[in-house]
MDTraj code that builds the backbone (N, CA, C; nanometers):
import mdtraj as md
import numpy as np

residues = "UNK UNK UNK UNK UNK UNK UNK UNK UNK UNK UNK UNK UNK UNK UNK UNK UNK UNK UNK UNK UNK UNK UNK UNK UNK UNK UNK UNK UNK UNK UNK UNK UNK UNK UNK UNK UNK UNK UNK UNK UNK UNK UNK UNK UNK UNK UNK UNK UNK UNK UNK UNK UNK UNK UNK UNK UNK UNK UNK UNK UNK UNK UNK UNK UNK UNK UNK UNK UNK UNK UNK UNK UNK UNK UNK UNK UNK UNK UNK UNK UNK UNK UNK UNK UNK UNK".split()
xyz = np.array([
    [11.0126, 16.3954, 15.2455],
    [10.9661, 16.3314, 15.3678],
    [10.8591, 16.2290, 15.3303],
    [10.8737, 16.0737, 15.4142],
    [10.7693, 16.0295, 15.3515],
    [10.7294, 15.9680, 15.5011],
    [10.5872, 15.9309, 15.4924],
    [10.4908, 15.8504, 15.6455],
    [10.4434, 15.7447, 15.5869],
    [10.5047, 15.6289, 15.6228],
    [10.4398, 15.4860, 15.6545],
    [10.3782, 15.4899, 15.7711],
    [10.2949, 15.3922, 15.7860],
    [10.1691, 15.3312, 15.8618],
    [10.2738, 15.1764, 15.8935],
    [10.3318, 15.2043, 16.0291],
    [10.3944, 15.0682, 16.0937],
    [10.2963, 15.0006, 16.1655],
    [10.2042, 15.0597, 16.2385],
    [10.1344, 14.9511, 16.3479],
    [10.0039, 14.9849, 16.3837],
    [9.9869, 14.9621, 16.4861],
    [9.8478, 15.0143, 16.6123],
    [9.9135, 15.0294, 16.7258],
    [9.8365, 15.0659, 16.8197],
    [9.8424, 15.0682, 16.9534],
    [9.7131, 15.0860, 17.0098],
    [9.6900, 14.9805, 17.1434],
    [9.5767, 14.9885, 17.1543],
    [9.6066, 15.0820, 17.3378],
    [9.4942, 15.1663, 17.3683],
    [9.4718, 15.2042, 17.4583],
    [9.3536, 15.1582, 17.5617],
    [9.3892, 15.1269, 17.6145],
    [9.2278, 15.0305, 17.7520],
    [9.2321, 15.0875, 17.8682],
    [9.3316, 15.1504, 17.9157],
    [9.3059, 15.2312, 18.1128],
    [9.3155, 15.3453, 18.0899],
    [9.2876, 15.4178, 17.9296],
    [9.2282, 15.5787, 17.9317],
    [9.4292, 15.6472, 17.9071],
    [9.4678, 15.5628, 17.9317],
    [9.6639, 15.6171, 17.9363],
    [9.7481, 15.5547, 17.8879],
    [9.8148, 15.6460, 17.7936],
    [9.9361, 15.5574, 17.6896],
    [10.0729, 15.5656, 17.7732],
    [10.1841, 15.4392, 17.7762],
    [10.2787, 15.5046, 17.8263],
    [10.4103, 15.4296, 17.7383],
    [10.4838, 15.5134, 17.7321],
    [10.5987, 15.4819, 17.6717],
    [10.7124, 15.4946, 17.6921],
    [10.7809, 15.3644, 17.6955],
    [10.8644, 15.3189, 17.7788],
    [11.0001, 15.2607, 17.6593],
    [11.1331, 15.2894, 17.7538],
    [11.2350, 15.2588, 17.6813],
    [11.2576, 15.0945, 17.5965],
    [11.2497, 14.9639, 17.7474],
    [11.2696, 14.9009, 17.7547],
    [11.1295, 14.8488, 17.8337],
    [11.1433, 14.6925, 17.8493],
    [11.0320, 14.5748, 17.8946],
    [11.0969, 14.6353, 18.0963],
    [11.1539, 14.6461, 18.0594],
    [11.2298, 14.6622, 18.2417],
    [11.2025, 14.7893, 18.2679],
    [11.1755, 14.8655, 18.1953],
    [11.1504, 14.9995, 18.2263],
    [10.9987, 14.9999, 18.2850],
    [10.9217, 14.9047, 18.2874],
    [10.7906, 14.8828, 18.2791],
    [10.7793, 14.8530, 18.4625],
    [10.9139, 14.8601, 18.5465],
    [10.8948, 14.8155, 18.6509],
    [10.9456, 14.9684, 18.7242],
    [10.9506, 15.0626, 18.6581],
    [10.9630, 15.2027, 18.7205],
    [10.9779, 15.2823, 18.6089],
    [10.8293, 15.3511, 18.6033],
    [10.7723, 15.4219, 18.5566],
    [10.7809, 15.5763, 18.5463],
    [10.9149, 15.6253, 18.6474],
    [10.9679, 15.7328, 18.6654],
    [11.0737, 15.7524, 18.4972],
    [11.0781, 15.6355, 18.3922],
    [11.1562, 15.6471, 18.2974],
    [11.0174, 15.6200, 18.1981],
    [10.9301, 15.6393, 18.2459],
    [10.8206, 15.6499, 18.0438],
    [10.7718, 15.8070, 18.1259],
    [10.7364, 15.7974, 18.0042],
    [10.6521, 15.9764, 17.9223],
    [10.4740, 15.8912, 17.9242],
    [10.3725, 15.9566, 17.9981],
    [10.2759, 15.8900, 17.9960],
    [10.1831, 16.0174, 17.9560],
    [10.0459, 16.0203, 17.8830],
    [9.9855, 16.1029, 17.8084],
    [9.8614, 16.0343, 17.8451],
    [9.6914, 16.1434, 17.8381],
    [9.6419, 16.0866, 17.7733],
    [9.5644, 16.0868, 17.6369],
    [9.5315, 16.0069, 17.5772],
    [9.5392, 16.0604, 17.4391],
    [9.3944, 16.1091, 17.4133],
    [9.3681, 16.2181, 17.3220],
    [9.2551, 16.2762, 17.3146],
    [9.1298, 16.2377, 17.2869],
    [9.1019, 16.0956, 17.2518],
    [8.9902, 16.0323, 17.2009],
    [8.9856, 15.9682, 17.3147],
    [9.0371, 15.9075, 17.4227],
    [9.0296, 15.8040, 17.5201],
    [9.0693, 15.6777, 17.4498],
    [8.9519, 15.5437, 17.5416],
    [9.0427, 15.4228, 17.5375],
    [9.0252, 15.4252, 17.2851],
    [9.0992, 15.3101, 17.2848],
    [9.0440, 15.2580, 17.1400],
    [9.2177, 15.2199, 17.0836],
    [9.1960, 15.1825, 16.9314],
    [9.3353, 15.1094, 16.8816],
    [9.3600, 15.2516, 16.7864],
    [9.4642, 15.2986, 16.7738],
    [9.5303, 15.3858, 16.7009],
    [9.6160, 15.3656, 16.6305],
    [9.6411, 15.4608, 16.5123],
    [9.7273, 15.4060, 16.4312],
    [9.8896, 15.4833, 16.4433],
    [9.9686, 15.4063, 16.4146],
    [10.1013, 15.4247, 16.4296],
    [10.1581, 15.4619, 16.2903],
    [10.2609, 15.5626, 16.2806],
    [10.3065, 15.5950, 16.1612],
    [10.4604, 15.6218, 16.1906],
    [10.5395, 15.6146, 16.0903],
    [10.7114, 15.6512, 16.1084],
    [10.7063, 15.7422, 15.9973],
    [10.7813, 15.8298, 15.9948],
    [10.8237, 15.9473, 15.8760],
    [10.9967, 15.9600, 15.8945],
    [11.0007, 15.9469, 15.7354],
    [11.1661, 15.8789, 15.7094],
    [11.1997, 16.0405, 15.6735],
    [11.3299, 16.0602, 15.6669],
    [11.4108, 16.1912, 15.6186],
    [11.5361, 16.1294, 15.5731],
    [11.5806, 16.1566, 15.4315],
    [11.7328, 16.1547, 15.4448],
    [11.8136, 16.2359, 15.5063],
    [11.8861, 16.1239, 15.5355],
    [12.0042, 16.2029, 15.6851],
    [12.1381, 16.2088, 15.6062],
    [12.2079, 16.3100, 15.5450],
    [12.3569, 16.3147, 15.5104],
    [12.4113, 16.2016, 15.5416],
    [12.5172, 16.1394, 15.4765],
    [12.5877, 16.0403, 15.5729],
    [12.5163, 15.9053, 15.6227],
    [12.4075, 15.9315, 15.5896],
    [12.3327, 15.8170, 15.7098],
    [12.2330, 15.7630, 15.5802],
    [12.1846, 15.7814, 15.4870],
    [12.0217, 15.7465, 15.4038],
    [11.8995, 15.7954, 15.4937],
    [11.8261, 15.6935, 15.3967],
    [11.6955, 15.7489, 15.5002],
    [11.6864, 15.6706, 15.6578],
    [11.6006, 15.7748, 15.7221],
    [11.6011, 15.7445, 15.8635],
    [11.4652, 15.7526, 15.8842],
    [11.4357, 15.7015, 15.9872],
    [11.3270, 15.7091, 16.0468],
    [11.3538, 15.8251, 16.1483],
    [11.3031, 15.9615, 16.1433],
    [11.3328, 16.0698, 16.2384],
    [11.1714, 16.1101, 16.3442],
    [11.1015, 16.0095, 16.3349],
    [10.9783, 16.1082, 16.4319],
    [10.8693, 15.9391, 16.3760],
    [10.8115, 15.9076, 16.5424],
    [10.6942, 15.7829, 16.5049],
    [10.5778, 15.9029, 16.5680],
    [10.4576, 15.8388, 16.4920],
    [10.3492, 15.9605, 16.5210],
    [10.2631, 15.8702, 16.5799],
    [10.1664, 15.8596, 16.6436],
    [10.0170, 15.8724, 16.6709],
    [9.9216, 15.9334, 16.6983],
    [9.8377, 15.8991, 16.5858],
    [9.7603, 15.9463, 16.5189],
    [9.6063, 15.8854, 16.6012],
    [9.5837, 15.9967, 16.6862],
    [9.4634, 15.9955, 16.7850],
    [9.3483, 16.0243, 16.6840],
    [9.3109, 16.1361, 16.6466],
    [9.2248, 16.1874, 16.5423],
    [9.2640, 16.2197, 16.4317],
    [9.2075, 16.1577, 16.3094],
    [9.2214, 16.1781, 16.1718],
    [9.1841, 16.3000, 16.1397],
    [9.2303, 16.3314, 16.0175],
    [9.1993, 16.4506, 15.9640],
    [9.0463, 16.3928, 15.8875],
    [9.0013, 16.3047, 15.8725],
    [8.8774, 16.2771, 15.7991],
    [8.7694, 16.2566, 15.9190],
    [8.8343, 16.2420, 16.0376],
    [8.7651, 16.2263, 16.1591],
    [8.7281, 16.3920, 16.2472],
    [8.7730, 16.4672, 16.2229],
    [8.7674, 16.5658, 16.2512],
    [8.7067, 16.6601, 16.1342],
    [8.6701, 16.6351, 16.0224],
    [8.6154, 16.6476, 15.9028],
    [8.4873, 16.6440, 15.9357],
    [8.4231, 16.5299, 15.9867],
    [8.3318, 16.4472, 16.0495],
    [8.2736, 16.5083, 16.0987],
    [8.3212, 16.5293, 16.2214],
    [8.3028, 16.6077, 16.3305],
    [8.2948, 16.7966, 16.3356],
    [8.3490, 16.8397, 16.2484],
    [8.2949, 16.9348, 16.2407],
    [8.1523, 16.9858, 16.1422],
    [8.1536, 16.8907, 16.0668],
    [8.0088, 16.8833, 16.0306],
    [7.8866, 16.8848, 16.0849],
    [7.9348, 16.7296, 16.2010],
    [7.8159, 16.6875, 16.2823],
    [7.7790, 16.7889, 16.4010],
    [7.8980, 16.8402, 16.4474],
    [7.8880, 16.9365, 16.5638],
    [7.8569, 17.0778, 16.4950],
    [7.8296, 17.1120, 16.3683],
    [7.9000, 17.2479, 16.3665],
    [7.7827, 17.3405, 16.4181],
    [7.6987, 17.2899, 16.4562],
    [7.5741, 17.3951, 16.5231],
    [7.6018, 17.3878, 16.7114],
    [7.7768, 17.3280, 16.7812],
    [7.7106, 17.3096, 16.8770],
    [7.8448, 17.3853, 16.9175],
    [7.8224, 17.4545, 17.0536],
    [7.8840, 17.5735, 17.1293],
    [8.0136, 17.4552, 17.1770],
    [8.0907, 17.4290, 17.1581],
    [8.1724, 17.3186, 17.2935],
    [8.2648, 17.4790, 17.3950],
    [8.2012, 17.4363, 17.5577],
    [8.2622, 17.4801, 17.6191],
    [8.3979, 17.4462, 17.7424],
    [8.4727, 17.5330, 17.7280],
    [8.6070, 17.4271, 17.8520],
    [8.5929, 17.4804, 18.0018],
])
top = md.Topology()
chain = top.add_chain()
for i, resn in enumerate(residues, 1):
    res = top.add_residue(resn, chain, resSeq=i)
    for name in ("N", "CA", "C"):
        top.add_atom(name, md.element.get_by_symbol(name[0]), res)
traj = md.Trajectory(xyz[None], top)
């Protein structure tokens, strides 16, 4: 399995949404909308390839990547004296 780094995406109204098509953008009953755990900011985009029998490699799964693992590294350092309650 391997993960390239294809893009960004930037988030600005707090909500990602993802959509099939540019026309899909005019009914919203066809995207999957989230919001992502850090709020607004630019994120990074990744694809992870698999060879597929029959097929080579594929691109099987695009990720975004809200919080890093070095970001959450971070963060448990800086926080680690503090209670977080839900």
């Amino acid at each position: 399995m391997k993960r390239d780094f294809i893009g960004t995406v930037e988030v600005k109204a707090g909500r990602i949404f993802l959509v099939g098509s540019k026309s899909d953008l005019v009914d919203l009953r066809q995207a999957v909308s989230f919001v992502p755990g850090m709020g607004n900011g630019t994120y990074e985009v990744y694809a992870v390839f698999k060879h597929v029998p029959g097929h080579g490699e594929r691109i099987v799964k695009v990720e975004v990547e809200f919080i890093s693992d070095e970001e959450i590294q971070f963060l448990e350092k800086e926080y680690s004296d503090v209670s977080m309650q839900y």
